[in-house]
MARNU-593840 format. One line per field, with one value per residue (C-alpha): residue number from 1; residue in one letter; x, y, z. Coordinates in Angstrom, 2 decimals. Layout:
N
drenkol = NUM;...
lumti = A;...
x = X;...
y = Y;...
z = Z;...
This chain:
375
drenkol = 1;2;3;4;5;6;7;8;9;10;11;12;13;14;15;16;17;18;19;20;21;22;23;24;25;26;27;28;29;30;31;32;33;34;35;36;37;38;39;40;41;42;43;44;45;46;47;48;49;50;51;52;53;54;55;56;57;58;59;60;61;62;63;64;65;66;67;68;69;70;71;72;73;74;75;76;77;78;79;80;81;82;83;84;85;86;87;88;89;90;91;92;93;94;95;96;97;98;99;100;101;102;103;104;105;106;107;108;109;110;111;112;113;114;115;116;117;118;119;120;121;122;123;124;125;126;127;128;129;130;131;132;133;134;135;136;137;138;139;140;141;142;143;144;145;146;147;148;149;150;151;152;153;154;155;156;157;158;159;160;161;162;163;164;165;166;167;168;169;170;171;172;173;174;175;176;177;178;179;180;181;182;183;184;185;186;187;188;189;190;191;192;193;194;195;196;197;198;199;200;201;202;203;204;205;206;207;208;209;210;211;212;213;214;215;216;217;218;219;220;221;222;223;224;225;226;227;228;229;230;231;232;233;234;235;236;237;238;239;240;241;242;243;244;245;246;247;248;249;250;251;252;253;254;255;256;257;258;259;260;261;262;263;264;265;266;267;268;269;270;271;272;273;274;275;276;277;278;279;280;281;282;283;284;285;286;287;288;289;290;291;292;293;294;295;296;297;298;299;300;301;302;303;304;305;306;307;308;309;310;311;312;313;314;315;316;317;318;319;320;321;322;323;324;325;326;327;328;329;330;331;332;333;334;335;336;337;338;339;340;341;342;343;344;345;346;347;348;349;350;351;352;353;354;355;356;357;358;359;360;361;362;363;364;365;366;367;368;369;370;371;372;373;374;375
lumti = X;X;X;X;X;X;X;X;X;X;X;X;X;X;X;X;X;X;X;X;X;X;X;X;X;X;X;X;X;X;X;X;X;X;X;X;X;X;X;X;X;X;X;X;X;X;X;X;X;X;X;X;X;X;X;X;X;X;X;X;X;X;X;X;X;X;X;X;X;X;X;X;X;X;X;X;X;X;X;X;X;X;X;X;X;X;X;X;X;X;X;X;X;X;X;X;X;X;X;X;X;X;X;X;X;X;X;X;X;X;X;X;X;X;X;X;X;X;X;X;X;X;X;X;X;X;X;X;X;X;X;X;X;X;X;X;X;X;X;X;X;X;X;X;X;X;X;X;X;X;X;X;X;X;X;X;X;X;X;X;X;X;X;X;X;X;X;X;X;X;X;X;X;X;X;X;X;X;X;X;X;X;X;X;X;X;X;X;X;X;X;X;X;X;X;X;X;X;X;X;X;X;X;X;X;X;X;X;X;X;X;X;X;X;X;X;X;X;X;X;X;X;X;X;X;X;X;X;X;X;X;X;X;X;X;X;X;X;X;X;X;X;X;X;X;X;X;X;X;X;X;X;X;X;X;X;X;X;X;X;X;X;X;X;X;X;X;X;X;X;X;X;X;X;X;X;X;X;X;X;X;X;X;X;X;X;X;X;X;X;X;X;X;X;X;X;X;X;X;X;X;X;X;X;X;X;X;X;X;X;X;X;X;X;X;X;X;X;X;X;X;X;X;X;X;X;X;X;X;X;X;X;X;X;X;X;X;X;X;X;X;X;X;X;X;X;X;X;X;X;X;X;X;X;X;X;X;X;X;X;X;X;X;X;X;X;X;X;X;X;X;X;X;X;X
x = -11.21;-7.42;-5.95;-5.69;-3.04;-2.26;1.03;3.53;6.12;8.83;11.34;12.71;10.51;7.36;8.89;10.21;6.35;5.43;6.59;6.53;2.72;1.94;4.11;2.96;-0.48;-0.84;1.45;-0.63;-2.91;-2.04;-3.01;-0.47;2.60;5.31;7.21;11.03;11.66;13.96;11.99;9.15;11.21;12.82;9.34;8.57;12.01;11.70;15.15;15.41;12.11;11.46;7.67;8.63;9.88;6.64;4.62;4.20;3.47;2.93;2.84;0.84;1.18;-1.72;-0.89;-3.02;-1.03;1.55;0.92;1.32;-2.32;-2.59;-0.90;-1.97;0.07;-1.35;-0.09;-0.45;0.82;1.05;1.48;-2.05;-2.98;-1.74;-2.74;-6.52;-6.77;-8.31;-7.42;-7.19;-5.44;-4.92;-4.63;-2.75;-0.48;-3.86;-3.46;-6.01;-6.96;-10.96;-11.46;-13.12;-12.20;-8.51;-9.51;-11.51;-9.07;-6.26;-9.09;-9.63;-5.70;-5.32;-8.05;-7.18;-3.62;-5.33;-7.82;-4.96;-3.15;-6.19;-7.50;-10.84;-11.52;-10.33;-9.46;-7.70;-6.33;-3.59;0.36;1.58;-0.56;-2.27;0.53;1.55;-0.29;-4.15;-7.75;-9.38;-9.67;-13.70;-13.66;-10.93;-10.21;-9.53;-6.07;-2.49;-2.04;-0.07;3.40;2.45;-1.21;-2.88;-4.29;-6.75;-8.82;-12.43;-13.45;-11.28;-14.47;-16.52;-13.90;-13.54;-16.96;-17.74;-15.21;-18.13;-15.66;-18.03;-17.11;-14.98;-14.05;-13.78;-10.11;-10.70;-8.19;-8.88;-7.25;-6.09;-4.90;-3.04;-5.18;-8.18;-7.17;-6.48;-9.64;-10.23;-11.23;-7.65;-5.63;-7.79;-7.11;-3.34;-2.75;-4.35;-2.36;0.92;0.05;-1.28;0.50;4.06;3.94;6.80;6.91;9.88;11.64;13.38;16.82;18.34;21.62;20.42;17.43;18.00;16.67;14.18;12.73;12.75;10.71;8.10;7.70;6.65;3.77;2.69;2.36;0.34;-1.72;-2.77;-3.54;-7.24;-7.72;-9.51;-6.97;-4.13;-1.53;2.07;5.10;8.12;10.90;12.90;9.80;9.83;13.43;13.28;10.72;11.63;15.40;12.90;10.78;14.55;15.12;11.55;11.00;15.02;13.55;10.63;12.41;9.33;7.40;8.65;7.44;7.52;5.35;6.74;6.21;9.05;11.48;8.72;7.33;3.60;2.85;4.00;2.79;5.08;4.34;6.54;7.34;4.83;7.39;4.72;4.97;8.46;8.18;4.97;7.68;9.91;7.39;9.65;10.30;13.69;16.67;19.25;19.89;17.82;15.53;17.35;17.62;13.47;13.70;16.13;14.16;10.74;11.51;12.49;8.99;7.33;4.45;2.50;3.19;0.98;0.29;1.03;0.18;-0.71;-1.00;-1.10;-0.77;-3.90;-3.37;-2.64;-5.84;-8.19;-5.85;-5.59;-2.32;-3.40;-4.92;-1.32;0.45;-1.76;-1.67;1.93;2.45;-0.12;1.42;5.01;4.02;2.66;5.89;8.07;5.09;3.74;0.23;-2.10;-1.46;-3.47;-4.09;-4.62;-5.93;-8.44;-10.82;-14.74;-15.80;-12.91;-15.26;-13.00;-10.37;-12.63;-14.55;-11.47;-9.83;-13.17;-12.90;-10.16;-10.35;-12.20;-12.84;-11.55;-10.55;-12.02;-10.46;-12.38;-11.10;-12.85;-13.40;-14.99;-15.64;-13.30;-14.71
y = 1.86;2.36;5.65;6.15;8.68;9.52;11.10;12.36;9.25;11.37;9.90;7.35;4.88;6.37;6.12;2.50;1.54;2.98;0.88;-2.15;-2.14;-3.73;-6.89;-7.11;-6.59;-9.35;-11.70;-14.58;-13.44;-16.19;-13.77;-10.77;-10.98;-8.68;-6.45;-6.32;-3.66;-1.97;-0.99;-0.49;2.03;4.11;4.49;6.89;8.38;11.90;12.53;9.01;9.36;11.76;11.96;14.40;17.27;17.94;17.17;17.61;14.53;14.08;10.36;9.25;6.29;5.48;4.26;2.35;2.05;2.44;0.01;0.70;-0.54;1.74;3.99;6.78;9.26;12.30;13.55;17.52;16.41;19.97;18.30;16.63;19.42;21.99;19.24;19.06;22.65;21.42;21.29;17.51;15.73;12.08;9.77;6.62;3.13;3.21;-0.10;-0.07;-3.16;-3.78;-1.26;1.85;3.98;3.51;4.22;7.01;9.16;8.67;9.60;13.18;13.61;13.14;15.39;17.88;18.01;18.67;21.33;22.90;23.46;24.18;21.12;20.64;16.87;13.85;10.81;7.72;5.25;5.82;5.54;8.98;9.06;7.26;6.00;4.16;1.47;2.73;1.59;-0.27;-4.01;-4.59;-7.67;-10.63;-11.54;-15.38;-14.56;-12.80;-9.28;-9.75;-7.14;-3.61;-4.38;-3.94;-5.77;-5.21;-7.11;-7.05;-5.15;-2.21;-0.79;-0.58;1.28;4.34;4.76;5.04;7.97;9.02;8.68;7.52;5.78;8.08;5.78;1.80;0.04;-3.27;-6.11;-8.67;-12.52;-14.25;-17.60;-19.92;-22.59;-20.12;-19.21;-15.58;-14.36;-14.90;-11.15;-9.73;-12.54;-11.18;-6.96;-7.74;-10.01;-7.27;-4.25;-6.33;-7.24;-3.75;-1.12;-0.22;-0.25;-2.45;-3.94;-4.72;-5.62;-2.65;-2.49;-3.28;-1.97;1.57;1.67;5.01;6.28;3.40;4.60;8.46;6.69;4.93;7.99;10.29;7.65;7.03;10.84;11.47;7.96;8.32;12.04;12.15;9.52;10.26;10.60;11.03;12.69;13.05;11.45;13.55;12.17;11.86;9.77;7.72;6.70;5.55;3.39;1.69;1.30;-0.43;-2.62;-3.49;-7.42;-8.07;-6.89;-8.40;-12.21;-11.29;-9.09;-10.39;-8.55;-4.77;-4.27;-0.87;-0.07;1.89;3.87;5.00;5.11;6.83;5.23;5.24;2.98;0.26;-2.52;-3.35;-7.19;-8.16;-11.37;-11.59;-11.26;-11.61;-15.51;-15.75;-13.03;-14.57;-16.72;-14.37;-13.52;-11.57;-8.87;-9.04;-11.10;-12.10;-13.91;-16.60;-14.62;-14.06;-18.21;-18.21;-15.76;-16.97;-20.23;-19.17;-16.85;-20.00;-21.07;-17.94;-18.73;-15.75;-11.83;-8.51;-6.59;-3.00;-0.73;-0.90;2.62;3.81;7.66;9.02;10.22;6.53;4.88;3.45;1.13;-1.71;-0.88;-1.96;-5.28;-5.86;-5.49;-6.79;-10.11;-9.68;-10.12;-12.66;-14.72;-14.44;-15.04;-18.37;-19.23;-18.55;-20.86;-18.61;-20.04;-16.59;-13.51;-10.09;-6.98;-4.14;-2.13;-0.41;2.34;0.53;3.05;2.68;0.74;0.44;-1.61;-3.67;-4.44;-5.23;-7.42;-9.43;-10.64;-13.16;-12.29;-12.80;-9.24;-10.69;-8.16;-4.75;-1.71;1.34;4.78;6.79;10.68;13.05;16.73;18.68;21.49
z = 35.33;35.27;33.82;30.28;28.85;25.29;25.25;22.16;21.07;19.69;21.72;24.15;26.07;24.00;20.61;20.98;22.43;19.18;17.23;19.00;19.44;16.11;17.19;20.63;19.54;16.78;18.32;18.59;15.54;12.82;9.69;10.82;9.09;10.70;8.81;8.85;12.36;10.78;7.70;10.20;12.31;8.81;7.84;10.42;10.25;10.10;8.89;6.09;5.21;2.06;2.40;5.47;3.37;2.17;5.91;9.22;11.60;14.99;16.84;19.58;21.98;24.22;27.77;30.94;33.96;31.79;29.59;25.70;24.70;21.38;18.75;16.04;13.86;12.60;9.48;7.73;3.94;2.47;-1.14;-1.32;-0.05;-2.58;-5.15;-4.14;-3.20;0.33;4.02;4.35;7.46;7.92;10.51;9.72;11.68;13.74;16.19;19.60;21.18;21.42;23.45;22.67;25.10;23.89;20.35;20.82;22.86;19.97;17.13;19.15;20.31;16.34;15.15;18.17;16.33;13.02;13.85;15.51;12.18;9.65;8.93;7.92;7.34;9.15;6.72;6.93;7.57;5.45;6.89;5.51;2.41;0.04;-1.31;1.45;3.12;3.32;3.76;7.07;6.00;6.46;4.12;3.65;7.32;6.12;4.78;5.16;3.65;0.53;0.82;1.02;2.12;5.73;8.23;10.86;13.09;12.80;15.16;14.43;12.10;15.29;17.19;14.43;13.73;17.05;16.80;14.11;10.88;7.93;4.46;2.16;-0.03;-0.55;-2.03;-3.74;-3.67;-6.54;-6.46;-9.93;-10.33;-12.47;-12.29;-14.60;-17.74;-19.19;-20.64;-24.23;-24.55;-23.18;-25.05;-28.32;-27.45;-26.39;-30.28;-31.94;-30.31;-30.80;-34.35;-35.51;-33.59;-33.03;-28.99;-27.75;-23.77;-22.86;-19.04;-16.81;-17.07;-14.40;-15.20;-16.19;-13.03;-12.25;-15.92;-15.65;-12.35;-14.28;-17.32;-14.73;-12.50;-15.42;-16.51;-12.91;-12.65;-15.67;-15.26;-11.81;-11.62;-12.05;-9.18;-6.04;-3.61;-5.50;-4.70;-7.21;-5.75;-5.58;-7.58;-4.23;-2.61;-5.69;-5.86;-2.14;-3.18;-5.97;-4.40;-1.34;-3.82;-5.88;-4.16;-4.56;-8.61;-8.94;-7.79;-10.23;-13.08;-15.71;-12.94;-13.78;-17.73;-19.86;-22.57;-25.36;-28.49;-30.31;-27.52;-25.29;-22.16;-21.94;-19.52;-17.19;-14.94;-11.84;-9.86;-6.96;-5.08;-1.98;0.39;3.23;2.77;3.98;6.18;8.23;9.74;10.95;13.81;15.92;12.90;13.35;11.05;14.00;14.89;13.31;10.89;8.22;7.94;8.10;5.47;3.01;3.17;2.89;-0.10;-1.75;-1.26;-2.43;-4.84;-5.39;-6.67;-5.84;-9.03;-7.31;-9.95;-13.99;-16.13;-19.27;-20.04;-20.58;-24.06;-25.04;-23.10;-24.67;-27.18;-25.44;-24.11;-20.80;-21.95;-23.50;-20.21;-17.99;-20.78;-20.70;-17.01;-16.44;-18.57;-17.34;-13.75;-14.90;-16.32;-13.95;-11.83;-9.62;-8.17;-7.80;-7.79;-6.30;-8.10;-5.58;-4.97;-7.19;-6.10;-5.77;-8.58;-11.35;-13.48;-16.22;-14.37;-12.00;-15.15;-16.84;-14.11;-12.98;-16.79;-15.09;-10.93;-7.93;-5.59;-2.44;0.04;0.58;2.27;3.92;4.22;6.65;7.29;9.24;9.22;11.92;13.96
């Protein structure tokens, strides 16, 4: 069998093969949708990137006959860990093609980097952290990933539990569409929390976003913090990504609501344009010198949002509040005549929400993060 090498892809040659794999690699695959190359290269930017303050990360670029044939970044994120009180590592923008031998010698160079530095577990994949793209796509092969969503082949399951990772956790991705109607039970909850209380949703403010962003950061913060996995964003991490998500929730503004009571944020429910549809056509990732055209058009086109996060602070739960924004934002996206929407993801044992959101959606997709103990 030809020579396999893993070596660093810091720089040069190695570093461009790095991120070029995922294009070359899904190419011909007719569910891949290829993100923008230059968003693709600053999120791995050491220096742009504000998620690297807080870790350490090391990418890897697997080689036959010099060949670029797989890809793997190991990542030391000293916040979850400080957070969780643990010595979790993570492996994440895991590509291989169907071959195992390829696979299984970036899994070890990865968890060979790990043990080096302290770690105990293995998990993943997640591209920095869980709040990033995360989760192996096991179920929902039929269809593009909506924006900010993976995608995997099928057989990528088989190549990391060969590695001997096993389940850690499972991510659900739920569809809802315009065609079914809202649920009599959350149309009921959100009348009776706008007729009897004094909580007010409104739109972000565009014009004042840096105070909004403040406002939705301390409720994502608080909401969030009792989920596995989670790990606070930084305020610096959270401004990049809300300045990133700005076009998208600026095509949508009845997308990006606030809940709030007496001038107080308590929660907030963000849906953004599905970029992917438009940006399945730009196949070479890359806007000149024809993309941007394919883009333009094909954002024209758009006709469906992803529902990237809902929260209420936890000492307001339990009111309805989330029935009144999740109402809210259904019922603007049909408006504005948006076709379906996904809601995703949801961890597989949030029963609240899942029970909540099958009320009016299908579970469609399902996402697998993996782990494994490290010597």
């Amino acid at each position: 069998m030809p020579s396999l090498e893993i070596v660093p892809a810091d720089t040069g040659r190695a570093w461009r093969a790095f991120i070029d794999l995922p294009y070359r690699l899904y190419r011909d695959h007719p569910h891949f949708v290829p993100p923008l190359r230059r968003e693709h290269r600053q999120l791995f930017d050491r220096a742009r990137h504000p998620f690297f303050r807080h870790a350490d990360a090391a990418f890897f670029i697997a080689r036959r006959e010099g060949r670029p044939v797989g890809r793997i970044e190991a990542v030391v994120n000293h916040a979850h860990n400080r957070f969780h009180n643990d010595r979790v590592g993570f492996f994440g923008a895991f590509e291989s093609e169907n071959d195992r031998a390829v696979s299984v010698a970036l899994l070890e160079c990865a968890a060979d980097w790990l043990g080096q530095r302290g770690m105990r577990v293995m998990r993943g994949p997640a591209t920095h952290s869980t709040n990033e793209e995360c989760g192996l796509l096991i179920e929902g092969f039929d269809e593009s990933p909506m924006v900010g969503m993976p995608y995997n082949p099928p057989y990528y399951a088989a190549l990391v539990e060969a590695f001997g990772l096993t389940k850690a956790k499972d991510l659900y991705a739920w569809e809802v569409r315009a065609d079914q109607a809202i649920p009599d039970k959350i149309h009921r909850v959100a009348e009776i929390v706008r007729r009897s209380t004094d909580v007010v949703v409104r739109l972000v403010n565009f014009k004042d976003y840096a105070d909004e962003i403040r406002r939705a950061m301390g409720v994502y913060n608080a909401a969030w913090t009792r989920n596995w996995g989670f790990v606070p964003l930084t305020e610096a991490e959270f401004i990049h990504t809300a300045h990133q998500l700005r076009p998208l929730l600026e095509r949508f503004p009845d997308g990006a609501l606030l809940a709030e009571v007496g001038g107080r944020t308590i929660g907030f429910c963000l849906a953004v344009l599905d970029v992917n549809q438009a940006l399945a056509r730009v196949r070479s990732g890359r806007l000149f010198p024809f993309g941007f055209w394919t883009l333009t058009r094909g954002l024209r086109r758009v006709d469906q949002a992803r529902i990237m996060a809902l929260g209420v602070r936890p000492e307001f739960r339990h009111r309805g509040i989330d029935a009144l924004l999740y109402f809210e934002l259904l019922s603007r996206g049909r408006r504005v005549g948006y076709r379906r929407a996904e809601i995703g993801w949801t961890l597989e044992d949030n029963r609240v929400m899942n029970r909540a959101i099958l009320l009016g959606g299908r579970h469609h997709k399902t996402y697998r993060l993996y782990e494994a103990a490290l010597p």
